[in-house]
PDB file of N, CA, C, O and CB in Angstrom:
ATOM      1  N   UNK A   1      45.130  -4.588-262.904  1.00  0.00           N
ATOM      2  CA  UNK A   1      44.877  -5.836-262.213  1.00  0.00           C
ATOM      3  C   UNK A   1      44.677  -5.540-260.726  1.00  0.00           C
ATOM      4  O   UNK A   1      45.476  -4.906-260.036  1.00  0.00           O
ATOM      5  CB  UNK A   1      46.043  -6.843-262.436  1.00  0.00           C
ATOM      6  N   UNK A   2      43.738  -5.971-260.386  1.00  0.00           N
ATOM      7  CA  UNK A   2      43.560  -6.217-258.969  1.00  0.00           C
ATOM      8  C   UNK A   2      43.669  -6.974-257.787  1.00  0.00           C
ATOM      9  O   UNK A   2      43.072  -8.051-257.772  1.00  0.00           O
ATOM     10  CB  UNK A   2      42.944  -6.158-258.896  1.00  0.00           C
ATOM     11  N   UNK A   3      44.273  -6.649-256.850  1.00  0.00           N
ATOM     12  CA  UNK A   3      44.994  -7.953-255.955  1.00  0.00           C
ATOM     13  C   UNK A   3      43.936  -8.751-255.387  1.00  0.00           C
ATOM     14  O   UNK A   3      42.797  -8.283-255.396  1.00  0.00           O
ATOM     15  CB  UNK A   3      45.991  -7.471-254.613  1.00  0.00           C
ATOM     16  N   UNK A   4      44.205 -10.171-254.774  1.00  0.00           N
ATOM     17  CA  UNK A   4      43.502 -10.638-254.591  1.00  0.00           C
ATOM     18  C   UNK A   4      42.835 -10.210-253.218  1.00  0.00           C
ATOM     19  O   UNK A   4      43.274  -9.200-252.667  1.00  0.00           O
ATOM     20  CB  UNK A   4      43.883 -11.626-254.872  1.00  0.00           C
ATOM     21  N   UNK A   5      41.445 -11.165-252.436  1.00  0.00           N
ATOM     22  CA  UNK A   5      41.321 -10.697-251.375  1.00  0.00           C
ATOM     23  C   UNK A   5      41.642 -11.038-250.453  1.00  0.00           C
ATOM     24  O   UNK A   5      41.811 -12.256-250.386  1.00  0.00           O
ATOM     25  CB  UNK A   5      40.614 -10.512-251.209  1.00  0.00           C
ATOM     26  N   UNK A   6      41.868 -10.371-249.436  1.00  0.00           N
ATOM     27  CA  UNK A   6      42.642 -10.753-247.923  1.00  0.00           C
ATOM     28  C   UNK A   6      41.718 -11.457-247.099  1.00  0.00           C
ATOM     29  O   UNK A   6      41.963 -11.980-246.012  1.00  0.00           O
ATOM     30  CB  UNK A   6      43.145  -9.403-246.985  1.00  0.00           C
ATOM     31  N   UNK A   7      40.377 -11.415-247.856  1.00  0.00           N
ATOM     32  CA  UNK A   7      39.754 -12.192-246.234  1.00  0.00           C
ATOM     33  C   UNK A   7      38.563 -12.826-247.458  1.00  0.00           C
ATOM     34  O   UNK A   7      38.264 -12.267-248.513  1.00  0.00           O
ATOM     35  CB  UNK A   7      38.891 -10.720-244.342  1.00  0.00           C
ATOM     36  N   UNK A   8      37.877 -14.513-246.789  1.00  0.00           N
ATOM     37  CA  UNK A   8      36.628 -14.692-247.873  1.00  0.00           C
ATOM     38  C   UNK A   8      35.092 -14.543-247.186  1.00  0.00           C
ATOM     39  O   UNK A   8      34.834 -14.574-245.983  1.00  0.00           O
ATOM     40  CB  UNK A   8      36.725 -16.346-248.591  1.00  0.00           C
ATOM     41  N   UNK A   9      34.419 -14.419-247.989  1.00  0.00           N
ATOM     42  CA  UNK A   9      33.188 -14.708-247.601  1.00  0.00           C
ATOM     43  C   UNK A   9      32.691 -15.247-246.253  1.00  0.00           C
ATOM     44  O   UNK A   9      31.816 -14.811-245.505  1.00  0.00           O
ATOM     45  CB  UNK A   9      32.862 -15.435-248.413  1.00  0.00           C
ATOM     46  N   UNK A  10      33.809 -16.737-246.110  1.00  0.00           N
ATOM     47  CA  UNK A  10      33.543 -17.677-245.038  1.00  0.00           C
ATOM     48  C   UNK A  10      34.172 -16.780-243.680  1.00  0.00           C
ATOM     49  O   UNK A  10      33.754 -16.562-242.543  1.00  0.00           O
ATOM     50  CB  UNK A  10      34.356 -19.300-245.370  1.00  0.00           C
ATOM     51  N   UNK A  11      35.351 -16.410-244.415  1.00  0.00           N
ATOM     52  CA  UNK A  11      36.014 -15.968-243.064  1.00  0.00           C
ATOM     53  C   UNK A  11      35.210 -15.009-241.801  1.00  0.00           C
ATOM     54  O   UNK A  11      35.093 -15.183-240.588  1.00  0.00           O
ATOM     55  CB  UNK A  11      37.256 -15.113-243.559  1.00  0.00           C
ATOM     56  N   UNK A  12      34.599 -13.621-243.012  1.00  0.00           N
ATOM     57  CA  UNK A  12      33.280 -13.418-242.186  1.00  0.00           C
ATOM     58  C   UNK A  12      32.523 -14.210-241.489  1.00  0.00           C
ATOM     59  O   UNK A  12      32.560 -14.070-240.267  1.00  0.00           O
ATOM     60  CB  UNK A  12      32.478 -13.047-242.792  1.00  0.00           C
ATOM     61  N   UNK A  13      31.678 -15.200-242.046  1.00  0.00           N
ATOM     62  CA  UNK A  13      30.766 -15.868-241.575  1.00  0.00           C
ATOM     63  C   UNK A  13      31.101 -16.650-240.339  1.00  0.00           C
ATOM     64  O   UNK A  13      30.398 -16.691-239.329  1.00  0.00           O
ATOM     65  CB  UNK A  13      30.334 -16.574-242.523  1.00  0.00           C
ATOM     66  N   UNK A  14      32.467 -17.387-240.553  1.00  0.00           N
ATOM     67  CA  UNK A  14      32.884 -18.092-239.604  1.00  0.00           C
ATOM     68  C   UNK A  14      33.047 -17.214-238.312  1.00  0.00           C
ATOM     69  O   UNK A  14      32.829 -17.769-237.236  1.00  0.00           O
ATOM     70  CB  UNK A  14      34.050 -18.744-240.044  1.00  0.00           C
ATOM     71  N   UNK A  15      33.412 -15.889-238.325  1.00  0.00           N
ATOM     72  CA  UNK A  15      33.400 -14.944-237.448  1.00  0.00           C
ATOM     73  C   UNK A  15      32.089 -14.253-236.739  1.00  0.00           C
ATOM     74  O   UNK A  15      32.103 -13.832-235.583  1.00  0.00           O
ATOM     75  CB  UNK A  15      34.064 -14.115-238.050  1.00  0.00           C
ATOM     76  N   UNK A  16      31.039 -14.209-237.551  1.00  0.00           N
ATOM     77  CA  UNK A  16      30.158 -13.832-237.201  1.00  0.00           C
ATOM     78  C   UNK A  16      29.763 -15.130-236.099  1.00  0.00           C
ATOM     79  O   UNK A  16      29.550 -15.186-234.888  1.00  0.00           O
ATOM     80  CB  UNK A  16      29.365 -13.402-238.352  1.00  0.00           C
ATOM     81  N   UNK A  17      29.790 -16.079-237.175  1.00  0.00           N
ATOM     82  CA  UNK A  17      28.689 -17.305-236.027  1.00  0.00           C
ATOM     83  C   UNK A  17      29.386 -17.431-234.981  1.00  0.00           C
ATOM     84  O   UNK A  17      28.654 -17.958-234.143  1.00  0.00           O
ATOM     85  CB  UNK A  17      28.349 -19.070-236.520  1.00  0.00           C
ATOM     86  N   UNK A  18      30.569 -17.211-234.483  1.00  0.00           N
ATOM     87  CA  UNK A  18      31.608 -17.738-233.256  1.00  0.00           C
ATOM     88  C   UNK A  18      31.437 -16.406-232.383  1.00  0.00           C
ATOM     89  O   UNK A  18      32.026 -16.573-231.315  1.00  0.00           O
ATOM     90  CB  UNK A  18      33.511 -18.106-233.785  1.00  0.00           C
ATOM     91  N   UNK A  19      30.780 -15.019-232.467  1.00  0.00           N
ATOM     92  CA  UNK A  19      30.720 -14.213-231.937  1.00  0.00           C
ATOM     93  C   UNK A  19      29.128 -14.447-231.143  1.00  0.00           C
ATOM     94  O   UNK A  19      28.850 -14.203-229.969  1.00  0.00           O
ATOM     95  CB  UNK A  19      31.102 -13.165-232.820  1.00  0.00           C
ATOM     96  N   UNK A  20      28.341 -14.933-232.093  1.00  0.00           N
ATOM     97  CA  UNK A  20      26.662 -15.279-231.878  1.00  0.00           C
ATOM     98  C   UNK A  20      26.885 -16.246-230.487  1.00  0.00           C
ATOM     99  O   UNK A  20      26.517 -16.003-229.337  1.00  0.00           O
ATOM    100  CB  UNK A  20      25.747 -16.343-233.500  1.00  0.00           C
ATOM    101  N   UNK A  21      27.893 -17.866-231.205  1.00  0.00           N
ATOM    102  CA  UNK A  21      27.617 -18.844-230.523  1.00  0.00           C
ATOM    103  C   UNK A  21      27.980 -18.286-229.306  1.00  0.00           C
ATOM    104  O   UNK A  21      27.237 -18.570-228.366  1.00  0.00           O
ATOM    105  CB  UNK A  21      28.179 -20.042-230.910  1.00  0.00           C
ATOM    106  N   UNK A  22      29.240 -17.329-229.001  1.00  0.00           N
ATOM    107  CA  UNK A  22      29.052 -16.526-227.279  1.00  0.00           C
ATOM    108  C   UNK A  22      28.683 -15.950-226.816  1.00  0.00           C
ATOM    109  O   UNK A  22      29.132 -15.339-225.847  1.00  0.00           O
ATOM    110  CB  UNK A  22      29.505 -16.061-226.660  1.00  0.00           C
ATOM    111  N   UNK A  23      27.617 -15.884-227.346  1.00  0.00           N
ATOM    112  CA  UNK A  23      26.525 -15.455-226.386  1.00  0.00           C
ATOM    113  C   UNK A  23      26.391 -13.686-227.164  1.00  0.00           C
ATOM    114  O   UNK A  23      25.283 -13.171-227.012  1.00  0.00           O
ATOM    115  CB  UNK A  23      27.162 -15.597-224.329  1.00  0.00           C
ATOM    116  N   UNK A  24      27.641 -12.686-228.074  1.00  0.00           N
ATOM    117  CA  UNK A  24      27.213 -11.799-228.113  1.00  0.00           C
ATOM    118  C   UNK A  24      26.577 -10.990-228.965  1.00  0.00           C
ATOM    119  O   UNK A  24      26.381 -11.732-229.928  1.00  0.00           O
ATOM    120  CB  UNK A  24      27.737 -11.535-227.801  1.00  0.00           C
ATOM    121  N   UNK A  25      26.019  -9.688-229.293  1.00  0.00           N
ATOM    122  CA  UNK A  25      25.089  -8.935-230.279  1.00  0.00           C
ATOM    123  C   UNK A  25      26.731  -8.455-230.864  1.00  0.00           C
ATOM    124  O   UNK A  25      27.776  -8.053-230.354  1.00  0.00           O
ATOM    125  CB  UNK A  25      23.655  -7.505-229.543  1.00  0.00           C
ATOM    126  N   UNK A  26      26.120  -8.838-232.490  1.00  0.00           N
ATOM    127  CA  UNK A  26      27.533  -7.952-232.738  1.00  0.00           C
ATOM    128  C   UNK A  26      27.114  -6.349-233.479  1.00  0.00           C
ATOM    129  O   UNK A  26      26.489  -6.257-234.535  1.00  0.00           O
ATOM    130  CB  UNK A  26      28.713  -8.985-234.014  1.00  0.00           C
ATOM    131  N   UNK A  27      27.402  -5.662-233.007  1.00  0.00           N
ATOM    132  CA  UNK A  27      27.022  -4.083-233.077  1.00  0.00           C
ATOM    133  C   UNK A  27      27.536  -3.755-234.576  1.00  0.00           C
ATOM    134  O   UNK A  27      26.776  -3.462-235.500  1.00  0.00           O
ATOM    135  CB  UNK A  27      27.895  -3.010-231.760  1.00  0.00           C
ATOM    136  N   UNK A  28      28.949  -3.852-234.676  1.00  0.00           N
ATOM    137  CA  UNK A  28      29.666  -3.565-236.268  1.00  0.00           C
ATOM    138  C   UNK A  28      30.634  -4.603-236.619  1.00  0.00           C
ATOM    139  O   UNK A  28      30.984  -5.442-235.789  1.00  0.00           O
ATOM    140  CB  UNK A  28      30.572  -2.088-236.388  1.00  0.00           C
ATOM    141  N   UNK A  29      31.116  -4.575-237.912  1.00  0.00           N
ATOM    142  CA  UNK A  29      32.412  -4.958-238.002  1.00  0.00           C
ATOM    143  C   UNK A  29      32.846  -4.188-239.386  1.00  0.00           C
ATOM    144  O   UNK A  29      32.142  -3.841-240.334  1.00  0.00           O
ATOM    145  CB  UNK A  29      32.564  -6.613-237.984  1.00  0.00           C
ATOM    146  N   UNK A  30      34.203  -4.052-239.172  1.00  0.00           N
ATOM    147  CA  UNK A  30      34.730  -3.412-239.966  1.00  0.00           C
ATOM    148  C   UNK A  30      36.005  -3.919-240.560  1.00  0.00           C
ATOM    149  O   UNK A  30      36.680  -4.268-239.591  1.00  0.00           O
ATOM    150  CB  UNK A  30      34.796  -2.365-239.466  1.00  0.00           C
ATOM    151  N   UNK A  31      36.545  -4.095-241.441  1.00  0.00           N
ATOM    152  CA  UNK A  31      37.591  -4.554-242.544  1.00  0.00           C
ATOM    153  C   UNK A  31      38.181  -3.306-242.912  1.00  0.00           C
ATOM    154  O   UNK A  31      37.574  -2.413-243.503  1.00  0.00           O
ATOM    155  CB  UNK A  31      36.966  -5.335-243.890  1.00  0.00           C
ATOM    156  N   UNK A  32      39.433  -3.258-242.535  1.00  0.00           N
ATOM    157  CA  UNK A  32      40.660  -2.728-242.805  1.00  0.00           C
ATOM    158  C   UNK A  32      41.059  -2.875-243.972  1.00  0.00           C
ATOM    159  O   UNK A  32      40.318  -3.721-244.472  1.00  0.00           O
ATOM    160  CB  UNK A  32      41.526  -3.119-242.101  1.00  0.00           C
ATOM    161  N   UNK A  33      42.002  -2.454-244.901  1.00  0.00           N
ATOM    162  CA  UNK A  33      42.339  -2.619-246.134  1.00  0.00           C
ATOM    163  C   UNK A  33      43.865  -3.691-246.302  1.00  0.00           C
ATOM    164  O   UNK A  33      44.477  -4.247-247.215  1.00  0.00           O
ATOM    165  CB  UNK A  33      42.459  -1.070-246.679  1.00  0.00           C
ATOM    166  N   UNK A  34      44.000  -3.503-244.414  1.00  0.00           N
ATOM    167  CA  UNK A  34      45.045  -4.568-244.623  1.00  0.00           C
ATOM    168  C   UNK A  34      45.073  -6.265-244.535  1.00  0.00           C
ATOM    169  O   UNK A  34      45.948  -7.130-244.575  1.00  0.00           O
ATOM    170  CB  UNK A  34      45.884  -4.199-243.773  1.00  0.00           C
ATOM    171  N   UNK A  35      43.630  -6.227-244.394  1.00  0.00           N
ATOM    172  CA  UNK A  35      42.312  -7.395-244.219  1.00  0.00           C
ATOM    173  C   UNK A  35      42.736  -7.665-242.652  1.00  0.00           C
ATOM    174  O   UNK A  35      43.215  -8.774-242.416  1.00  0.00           O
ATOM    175  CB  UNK A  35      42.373  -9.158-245.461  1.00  0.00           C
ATOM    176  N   UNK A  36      42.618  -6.885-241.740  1.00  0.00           N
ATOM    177  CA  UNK A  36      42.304  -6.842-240.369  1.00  0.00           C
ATOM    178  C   UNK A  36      40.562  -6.726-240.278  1.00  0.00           C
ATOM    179  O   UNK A  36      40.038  -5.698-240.706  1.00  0.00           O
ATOM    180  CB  UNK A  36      43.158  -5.505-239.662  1.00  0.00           C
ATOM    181  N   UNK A  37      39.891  -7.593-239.825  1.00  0.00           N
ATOM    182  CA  UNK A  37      38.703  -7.637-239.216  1.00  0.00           C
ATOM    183  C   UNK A  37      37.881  -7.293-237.503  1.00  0.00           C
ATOM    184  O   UNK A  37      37.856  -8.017-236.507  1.00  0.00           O
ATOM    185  CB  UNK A  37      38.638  -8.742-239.537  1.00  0.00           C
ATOM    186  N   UNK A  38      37.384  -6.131-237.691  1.00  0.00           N
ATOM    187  CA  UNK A  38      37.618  -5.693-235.840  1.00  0.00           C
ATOM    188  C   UNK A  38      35.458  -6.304-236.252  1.00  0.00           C
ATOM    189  O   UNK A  38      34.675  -6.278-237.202  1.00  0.00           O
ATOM    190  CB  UNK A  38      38.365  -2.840-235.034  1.00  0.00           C
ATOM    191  N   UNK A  39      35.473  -6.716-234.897  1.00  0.00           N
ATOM    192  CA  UNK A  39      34.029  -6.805-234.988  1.00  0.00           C
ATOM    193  C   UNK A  39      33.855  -5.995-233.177  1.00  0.00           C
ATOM    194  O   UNK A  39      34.471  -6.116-232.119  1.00  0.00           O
ATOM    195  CB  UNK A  39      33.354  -8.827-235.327  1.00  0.00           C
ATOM    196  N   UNK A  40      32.778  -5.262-233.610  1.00  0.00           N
ATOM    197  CA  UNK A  40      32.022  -4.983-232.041  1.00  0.00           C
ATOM    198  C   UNK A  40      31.293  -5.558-231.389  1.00  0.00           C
ATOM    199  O   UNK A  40      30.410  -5.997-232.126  1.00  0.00           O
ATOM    200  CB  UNK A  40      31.355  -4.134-231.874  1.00  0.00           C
ATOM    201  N   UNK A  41      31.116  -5.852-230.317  1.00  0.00           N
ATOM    202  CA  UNK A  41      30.280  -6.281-229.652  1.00  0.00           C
ATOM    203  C   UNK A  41      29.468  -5.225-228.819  1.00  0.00           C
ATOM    204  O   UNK A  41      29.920  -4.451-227.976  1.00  0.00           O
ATOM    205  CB  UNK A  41      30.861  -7.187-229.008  1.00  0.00           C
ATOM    206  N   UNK A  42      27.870  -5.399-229.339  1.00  0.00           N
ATOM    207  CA  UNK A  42      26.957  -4.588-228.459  1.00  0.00           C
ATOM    208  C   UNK A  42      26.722  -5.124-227.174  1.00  0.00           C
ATOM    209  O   UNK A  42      27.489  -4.399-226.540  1.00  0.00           O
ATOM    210  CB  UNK A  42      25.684  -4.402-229.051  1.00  0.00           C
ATOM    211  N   UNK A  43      26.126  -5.999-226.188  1.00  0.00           N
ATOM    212  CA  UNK A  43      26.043  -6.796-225.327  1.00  0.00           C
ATOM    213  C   UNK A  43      27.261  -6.411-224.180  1.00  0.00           C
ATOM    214  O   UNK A  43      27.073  -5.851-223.100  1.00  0.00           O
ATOM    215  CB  UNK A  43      26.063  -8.123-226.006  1.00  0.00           C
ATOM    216  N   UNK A  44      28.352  -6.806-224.654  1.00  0.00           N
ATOM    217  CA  UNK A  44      29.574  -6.150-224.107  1.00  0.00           C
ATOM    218  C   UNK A  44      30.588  -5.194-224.752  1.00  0.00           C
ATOM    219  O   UNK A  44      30.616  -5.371-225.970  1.00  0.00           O
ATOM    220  CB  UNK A  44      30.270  -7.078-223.740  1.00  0.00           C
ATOM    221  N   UNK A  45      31.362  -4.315-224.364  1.00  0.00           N
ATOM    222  CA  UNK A  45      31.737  -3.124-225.501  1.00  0.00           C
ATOM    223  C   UNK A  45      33.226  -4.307-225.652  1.00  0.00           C
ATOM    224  O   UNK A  45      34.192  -3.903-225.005  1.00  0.00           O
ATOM    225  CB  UNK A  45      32.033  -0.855-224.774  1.00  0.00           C
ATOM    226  N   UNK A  46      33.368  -5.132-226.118  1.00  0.00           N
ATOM    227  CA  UNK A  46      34.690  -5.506-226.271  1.00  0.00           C
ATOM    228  C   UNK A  46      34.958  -5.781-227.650  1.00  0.00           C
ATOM    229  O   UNK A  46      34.039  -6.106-228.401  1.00  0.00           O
ATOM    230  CB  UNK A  46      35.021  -6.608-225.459  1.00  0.00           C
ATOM    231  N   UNK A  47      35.920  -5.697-227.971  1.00  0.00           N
ATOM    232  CA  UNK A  47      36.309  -5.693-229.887  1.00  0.00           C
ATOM    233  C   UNK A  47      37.388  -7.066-229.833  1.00  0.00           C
ATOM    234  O   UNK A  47      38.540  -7.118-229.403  1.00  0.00           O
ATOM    235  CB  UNK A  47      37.478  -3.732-230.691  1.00  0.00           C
ATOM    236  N   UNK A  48      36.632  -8.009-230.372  1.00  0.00           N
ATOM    237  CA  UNK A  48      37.328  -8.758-231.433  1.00  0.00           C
ATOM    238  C   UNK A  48      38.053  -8.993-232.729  1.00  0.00           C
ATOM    239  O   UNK A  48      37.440  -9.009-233.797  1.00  0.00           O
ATOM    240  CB  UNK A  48      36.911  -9.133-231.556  1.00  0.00           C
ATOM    241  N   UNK A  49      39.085  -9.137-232.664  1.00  0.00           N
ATOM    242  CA  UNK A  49      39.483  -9.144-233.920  1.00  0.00           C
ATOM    243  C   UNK A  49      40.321 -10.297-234.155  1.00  0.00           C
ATOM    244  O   UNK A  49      40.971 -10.964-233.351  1.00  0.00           O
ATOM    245  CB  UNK A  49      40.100  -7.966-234.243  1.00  0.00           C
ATOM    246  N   UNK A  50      40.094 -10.482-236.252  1.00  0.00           N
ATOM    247  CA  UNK A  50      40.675 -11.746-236.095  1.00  0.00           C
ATOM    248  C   UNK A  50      41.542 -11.067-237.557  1.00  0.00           C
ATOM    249  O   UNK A  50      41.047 -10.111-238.153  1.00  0.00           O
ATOM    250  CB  UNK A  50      39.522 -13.404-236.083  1.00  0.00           C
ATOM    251  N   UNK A  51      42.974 -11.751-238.050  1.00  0.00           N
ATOM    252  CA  UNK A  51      43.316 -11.013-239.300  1.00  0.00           C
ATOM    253  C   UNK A  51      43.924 -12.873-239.833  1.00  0.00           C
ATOM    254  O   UNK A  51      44.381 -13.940-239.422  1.00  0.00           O
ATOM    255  CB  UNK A  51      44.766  -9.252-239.089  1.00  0.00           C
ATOM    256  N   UNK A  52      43.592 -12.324-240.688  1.00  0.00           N
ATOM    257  CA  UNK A  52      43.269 -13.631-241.537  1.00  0.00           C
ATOM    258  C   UNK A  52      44.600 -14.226-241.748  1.00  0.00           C
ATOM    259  O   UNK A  52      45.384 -13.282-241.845  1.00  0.00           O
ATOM    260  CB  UNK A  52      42.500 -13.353-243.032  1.00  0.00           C
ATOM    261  N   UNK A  53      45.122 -15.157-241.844  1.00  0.00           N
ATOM    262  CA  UNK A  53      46.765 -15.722-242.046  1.00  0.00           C
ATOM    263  C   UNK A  53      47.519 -15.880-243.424  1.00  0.00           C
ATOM    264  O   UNK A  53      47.124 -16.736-244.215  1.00  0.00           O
ATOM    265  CB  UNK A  53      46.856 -17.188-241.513  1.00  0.00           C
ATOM    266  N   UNK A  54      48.230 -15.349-243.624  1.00  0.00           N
ATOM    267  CA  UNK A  54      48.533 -15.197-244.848  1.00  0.00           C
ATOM    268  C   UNK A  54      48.771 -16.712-245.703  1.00  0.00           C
ATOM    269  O   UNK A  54      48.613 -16.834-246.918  1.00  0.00           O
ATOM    270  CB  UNK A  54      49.733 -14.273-244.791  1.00  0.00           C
ATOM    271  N   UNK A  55      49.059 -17.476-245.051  1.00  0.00           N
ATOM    272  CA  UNK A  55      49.085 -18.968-245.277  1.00  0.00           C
ATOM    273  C   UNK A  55      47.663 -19.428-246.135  1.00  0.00           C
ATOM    274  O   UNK A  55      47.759 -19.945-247.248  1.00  0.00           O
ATOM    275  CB  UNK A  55      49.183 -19.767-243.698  1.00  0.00           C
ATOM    276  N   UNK A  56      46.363 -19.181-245.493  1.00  0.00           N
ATOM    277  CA  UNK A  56      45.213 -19.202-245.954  1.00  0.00           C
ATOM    278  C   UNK A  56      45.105 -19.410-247.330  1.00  0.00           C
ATOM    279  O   UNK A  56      44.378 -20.316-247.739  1.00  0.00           O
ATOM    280  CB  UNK A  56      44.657 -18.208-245.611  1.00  0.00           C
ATOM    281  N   UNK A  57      45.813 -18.601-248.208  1.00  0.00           N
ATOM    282  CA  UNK A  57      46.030 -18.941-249.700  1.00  0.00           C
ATOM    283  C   UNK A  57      46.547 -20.257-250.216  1.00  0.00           C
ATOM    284  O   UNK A  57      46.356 -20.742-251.331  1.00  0.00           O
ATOM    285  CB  UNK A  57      46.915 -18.038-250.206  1.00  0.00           C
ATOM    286  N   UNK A  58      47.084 -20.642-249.429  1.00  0.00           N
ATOM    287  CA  UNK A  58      47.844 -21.891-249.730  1.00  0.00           C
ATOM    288  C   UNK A  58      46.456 -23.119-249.829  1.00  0.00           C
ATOM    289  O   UNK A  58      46.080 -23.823-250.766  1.00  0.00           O
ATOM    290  CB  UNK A  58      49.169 -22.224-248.294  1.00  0.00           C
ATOM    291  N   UNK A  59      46.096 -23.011-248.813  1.00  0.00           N
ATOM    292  CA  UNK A  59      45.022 -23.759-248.303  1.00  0.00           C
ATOM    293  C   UNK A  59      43.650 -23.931-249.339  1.00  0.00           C
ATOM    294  O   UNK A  59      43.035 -24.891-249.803  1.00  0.00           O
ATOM    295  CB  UNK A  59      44.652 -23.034-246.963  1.00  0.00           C
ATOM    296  N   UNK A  60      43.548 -22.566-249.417  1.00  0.00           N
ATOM    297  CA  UNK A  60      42.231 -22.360-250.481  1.00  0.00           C
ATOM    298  C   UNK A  60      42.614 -22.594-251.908  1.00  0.00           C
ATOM    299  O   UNK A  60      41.826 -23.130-252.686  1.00  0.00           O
ATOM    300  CB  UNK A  60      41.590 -20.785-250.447  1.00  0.00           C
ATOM    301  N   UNK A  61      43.800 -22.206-252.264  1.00  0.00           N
ATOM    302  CA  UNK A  61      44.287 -21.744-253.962  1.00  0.00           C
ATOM    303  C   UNK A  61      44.716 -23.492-254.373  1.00  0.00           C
ATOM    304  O   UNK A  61      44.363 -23.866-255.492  1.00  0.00           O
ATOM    305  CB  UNK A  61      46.173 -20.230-254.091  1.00  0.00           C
ATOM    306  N   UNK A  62      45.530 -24.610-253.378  1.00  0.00           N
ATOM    307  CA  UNK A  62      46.653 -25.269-253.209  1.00  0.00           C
ATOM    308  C   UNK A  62      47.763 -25.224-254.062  1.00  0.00           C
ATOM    309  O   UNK A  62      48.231 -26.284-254.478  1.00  0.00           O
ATOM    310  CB  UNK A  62      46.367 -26.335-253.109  1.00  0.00           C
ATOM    311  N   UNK A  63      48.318 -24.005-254.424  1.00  0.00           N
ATOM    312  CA  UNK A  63      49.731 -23.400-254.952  1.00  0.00           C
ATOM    313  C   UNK A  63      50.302 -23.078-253.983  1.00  0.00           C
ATOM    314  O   UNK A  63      49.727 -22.960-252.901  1.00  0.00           O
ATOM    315  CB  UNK A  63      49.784 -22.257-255.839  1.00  0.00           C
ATOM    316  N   UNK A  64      51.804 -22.825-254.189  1.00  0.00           N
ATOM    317  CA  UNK A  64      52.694 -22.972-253.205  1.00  0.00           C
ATOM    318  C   UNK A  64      53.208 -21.078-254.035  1.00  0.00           C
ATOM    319  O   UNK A  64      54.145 -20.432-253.566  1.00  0.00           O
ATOM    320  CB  UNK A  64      53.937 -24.806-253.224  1.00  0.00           C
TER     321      UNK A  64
END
């Protein structure tokens, strides 16, 4: 069995577009196995990162 995933589809996306809407090029991003998300920024060398909340399940699944 395989665990579930730490980060969704959206969570990317929502990350990507909020990096665009400021204005920057995003160079990479990379996912950790501990579902840490680092994204690069080309434009400026600064690294964003967002790690997803473990709560999130609650939200998406609504099981407690």
């Amino acid at each position: 069995m395989t665990a579930p995933a730490r980060f969704t589809q959206a969570d990317i996306t929502r990350l990507v577009k909020g990096v665009m809407a400021a204005g920057m090029d995003i160079r990479s991003i990379r996912v950790a196995p501990n579902g840490e998300i680092v994204v690069s920024a080309a434009a400026e060398e600064q690294v964003i990162e967002y790690t997803a909340n473990p709560l999130d399940r609650l939200l998406i699944n609504g099981t407690s």
